[in-house]
C-alpha positions as CSV (number, residue, x, y, z in Angstrom):
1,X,128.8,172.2,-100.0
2,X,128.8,175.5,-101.6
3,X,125.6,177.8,-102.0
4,X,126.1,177.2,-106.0
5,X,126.0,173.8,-105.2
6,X,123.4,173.4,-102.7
7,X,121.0,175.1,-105.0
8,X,121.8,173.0,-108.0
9,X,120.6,169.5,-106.4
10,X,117.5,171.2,-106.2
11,X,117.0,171.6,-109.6
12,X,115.1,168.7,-111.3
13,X,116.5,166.7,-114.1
14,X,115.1,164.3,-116.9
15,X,111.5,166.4,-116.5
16,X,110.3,166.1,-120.1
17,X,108.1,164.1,-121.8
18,X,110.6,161.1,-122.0
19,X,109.6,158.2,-124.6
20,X,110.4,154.8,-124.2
21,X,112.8,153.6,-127.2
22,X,113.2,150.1,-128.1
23,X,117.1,150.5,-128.9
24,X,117.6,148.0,-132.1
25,X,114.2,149.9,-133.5
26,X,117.0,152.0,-134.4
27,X,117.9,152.1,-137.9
28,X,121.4,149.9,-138.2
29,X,122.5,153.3,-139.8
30,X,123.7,155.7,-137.2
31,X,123.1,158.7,-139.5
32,X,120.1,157.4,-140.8
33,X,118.8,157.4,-136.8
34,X,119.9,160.7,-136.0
35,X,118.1,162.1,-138.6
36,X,115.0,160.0,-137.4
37,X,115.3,161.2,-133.7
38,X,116.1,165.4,-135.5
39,X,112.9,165.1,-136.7
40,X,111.1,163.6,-133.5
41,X,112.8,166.8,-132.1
42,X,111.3,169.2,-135.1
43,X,107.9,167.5,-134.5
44,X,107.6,167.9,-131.2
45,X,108.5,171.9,-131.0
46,X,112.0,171.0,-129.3
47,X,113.8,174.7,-129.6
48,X,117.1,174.7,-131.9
49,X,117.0,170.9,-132.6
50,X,119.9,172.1,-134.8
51,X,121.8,173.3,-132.3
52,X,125.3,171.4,-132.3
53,X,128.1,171.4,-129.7
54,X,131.4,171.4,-132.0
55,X,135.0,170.1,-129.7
56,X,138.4,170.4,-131.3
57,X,142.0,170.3,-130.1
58,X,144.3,173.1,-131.0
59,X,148.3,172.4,-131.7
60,X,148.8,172.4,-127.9
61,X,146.6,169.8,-127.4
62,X,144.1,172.4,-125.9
63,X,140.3,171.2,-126.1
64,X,137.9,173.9,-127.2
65,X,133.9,173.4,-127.6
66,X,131.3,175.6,-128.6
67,X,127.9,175.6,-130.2
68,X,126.7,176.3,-134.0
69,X,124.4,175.2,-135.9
70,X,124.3,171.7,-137.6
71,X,123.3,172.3,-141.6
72,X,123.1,168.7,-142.9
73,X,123.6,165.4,-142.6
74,X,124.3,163.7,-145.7
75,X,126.4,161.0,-147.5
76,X,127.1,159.8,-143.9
77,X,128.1,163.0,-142.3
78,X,127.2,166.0,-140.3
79,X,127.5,169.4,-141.7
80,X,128.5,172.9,-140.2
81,X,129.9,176.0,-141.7
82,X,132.8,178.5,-139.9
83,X,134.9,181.6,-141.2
84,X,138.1,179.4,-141.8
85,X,139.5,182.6,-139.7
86,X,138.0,180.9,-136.5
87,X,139.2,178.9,-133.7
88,X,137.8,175.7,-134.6
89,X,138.5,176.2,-138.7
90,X,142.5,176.5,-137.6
91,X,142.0,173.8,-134.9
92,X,140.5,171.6,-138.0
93,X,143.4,172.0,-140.2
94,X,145.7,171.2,-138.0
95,X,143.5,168.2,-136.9
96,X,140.5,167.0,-138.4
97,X,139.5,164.7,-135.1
98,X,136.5,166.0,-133.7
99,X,133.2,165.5,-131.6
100,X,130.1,166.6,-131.9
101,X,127.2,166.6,-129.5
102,X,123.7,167.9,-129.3
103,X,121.0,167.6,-126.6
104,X,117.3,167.4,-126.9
105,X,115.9,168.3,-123.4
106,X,112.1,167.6,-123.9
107,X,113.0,164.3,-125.1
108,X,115.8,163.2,-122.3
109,X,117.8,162.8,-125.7
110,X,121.7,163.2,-126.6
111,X,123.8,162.2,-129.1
112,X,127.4,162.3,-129.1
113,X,129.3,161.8,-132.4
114,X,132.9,161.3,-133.0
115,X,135.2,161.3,-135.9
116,X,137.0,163.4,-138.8
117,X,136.3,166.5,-140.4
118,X,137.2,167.7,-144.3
119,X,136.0,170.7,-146.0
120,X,133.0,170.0,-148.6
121,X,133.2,171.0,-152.4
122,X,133.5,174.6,-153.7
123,X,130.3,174.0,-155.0
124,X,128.5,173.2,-151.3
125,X,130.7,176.0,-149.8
126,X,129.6,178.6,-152.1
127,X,125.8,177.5,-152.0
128,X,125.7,177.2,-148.5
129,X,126.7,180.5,-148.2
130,X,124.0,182.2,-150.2
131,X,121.1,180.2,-148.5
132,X,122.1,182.5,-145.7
133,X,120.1,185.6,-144.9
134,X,121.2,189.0,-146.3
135,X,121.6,190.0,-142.4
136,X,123.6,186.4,-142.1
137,X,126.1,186.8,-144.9
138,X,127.1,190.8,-143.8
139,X,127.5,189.4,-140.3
140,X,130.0,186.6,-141.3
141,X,131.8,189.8,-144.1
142,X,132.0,192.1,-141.2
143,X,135.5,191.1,-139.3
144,X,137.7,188.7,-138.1
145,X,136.2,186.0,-135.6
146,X,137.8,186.2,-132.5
147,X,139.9,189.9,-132.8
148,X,139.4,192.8,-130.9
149,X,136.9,195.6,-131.6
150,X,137.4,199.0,-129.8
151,X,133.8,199.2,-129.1
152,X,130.0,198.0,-129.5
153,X,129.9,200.9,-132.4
154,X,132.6,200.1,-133.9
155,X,130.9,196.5,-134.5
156,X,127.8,197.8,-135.7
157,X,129.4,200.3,-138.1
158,X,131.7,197.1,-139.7
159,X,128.1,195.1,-140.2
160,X,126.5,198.1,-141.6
161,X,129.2,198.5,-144.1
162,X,129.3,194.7,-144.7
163,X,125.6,194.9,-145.2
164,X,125.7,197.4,-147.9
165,X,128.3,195.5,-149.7
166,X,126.0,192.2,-149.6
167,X,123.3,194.6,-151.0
168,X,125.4,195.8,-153.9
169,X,126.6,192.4,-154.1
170,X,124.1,189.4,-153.9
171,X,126.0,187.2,-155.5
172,X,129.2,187.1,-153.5
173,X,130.6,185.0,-151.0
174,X,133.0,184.9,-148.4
175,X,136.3,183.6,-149.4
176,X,137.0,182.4,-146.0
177,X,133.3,180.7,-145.4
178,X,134.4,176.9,-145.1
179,X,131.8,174.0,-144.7
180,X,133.0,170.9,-142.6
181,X,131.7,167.5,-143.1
182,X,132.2,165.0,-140.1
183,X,132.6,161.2,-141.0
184,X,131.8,159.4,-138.0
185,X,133.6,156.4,-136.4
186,X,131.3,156.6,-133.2
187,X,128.4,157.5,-132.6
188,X,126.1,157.2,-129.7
189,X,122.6,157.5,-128.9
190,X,121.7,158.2,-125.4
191,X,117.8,158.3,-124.0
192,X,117.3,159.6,-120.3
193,X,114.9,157.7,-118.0
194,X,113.7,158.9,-114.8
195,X,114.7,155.9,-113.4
196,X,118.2,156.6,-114.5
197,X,118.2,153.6,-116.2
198,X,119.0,155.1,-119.4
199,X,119.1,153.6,-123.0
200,X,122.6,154.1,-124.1
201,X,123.2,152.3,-127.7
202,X,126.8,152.4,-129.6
203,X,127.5,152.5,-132.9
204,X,131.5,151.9,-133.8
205,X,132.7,151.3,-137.4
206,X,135.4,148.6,-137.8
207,X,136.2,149.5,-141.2
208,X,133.9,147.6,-143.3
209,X,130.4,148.0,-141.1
210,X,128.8,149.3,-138.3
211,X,129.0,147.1,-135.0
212,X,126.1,148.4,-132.1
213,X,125.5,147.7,-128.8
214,X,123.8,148.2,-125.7
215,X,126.3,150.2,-123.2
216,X,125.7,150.3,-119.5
217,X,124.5,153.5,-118.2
């Protein structure tokens, strides 16, 4: 066993405040439950409840994950927004499948979300882009996500000049912002127990309605 390894069964797991869930208290709506448990999160001081875990597949077949920021969930689906520059915009395109996944540590709480993505109306894109902080919106103007800068300076003087523009500018909007909207076809809510006899519940849609069940752990 390695040092790494060694010190990492010493760490303790499942040590929040872990409530007890009666599974089918769960709305029969998955979206309508992960909103319930986001706001358990909010209520109880969880930080970044929003925070989202986004995994695509590029044309290789590559798998590639990373974390933004969930912005909705409505009509059924979870929002997030991208520079349709990035990875996961051009892994999108290519291939709408997708899975989401965020994790709620104070409440021994994950839920892991698959499905399809499509872009939202012009309309959504454009508004959700000017909710965004003046500091937000020259951020996401100042480059290309993903190419190479020269220096740390060279960053800072591209959002400086981005910023300036957004000042001059308050109305405008990236025409590479995208936001994606995920339609699930799975979606599963998972609470920890110290016991490890954890509540995992399954929601799968068979084309006409959502079938859920208790999974083993």
């Amino acid at each position: 066993m390695s040092s790494i390894a060694a010190r990492l069964r010493t760490l303790p797991a499942l040590t929040g405040d872990l409530p007890e869930v009666d599974p089918f208290s769960l709305s029969a709506d998955p979206a309508t439950a992960f909103v319930d448990w986001l706001e358990a999160a909010i209520d109880v001081g969880v930080p970044e409840p929003h925070a989202l875990g986004v995994s695509t597949v590029d044309a290789d077949g590559q798998p590639r994950s990373r974390v933004v920021l969930l912005t909705d969930v409505v009509d059924g689906c979870w929002r997030f927004a991208t520079d349709g520059r990035s990875q996961k915009a051009l892994d999108l395109m290519a291939d709408p499948r997708c899975a989401l996944t965020v994790y709620w540590q104070p409440l021994g709480r994950q839920v892991r979300i698959v499905g399809r993505a499509e872009q939202v109306p012009e309309a959504d894109r454009r508004a959700d882009f000017l909710a965004r902080s003046p500091s937000a919106r020259a951020s996401l103007l100042a480059g290309v996500p993903g190419q190479p800068l020269a220096s740390v300076e060279d960053m800072q003087a591209q959002v400086r000049r981005a910023r300036d523009r957004v000042d001059r500018e308050p109305g405008l909007v990236a025409e590479d912002w995208q936001v994606w909207a995920v339609r699930a076809e799975e979606v599963e809510f998972w609470q920890g127990v110290s016991d490890r006899a954890h509540m995992r519940l399954l929601y799968r849609w068979d084309g006409v309605r959502w079938d859920r069940r208790l999974i083993s752990p």
